[in-house]
C-alpha positions in Angstrom: 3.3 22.3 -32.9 0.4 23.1 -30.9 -0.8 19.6 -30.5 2.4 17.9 -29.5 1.8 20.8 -26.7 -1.5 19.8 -26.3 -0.2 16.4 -25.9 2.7 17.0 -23.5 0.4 19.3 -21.1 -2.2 16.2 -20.9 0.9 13.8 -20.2 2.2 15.8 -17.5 -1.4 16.2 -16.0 -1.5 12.5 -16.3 1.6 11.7 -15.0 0.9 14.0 -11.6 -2.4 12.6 -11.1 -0.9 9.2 -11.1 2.1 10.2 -9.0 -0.7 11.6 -6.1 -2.5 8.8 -6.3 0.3 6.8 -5.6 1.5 8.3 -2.8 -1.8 8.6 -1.2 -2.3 5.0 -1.3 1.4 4.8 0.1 0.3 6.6 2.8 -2.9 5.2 3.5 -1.3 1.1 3.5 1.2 3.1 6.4 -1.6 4.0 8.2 -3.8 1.0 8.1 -0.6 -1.1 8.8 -0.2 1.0 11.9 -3.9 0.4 13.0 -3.5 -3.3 12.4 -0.9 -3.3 14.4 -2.2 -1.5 17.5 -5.8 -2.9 17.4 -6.6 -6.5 19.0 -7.7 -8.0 22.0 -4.6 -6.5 23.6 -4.9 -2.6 22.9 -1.9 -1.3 22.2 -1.5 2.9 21.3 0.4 4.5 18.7 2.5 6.1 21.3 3.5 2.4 23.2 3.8 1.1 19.7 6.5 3.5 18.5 8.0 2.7 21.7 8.2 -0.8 21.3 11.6 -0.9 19.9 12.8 1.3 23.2 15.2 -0.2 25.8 11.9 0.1 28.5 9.6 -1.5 26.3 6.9 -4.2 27.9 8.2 -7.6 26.7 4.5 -8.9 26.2 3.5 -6.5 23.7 7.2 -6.5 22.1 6.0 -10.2 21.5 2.7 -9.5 20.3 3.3 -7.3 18.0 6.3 -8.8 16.5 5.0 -12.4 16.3 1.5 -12.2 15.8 0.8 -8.5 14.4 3.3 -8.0 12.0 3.7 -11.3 10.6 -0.5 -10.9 9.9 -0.2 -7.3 8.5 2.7 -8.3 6.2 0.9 -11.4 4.8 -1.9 -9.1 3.8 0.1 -6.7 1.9 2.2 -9.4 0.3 -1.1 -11.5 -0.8 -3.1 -7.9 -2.0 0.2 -7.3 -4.3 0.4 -10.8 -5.2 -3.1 -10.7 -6.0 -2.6 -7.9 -8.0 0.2 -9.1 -9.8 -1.3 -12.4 -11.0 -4.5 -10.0 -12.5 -2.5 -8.1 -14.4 -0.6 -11.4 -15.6 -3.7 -12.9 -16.2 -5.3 -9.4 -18.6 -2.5 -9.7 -20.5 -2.2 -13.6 -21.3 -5.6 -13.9 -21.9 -4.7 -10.8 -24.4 -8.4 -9.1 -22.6 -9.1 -5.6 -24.9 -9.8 -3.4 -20.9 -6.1 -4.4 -20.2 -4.8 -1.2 -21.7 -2.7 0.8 -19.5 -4.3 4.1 -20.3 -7.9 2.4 -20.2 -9.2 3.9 -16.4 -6.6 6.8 -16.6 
């Protein structure tokens, strides 16, 4: 009785740490996307940027940001997961003994 409680109480602690780390790295790929966005040859600040999708918004920057920015900062999130992805396929086809889940926990 005392070790499944033992067990449970480790789980949980496992569960939250995972859970915090997720969201912090959901909130850092935010923020990074954001910077990507406003840094460039053309400076663009956080404040214009937020008010690019305004009625007064400069049609320049609308058209940087939305055709060369974005497309950039989305192709490097969708290659990092992709990248991801394939590793993980990879550890477990190749049946590799590190590729257990609670191996780095």
């Amino acid at each position: 009785m005392i070790r499944e409680r033992e067990i449970e109480k480790q789980y949980s602690s496992f569960i939250s740490r995972k859970s915090r780390f997720l969201w912090i790295m959901g909130g850092l790929i935010i923020i990074l996307s954001l910077t990507g966005l406003a840094l460039g040859p053309s400076k663009i600040s956080f404040r214009e940027l937020l008010g690019l999708f305004g009625s007064g918004a400069d049609e320049v920057q609308k058209g940087i940001v939305l055709h060369i920015r974005l497309p950039r900062v989305l192709a490097g999130i969708v290659s990092g997961i992709a990248l991801s992805v394939s590793g993980v396929v990879m550890q477990s086809v190749l049946r590799n003994p590190w590729d257990r889940p609670l191996r780095w926990a």
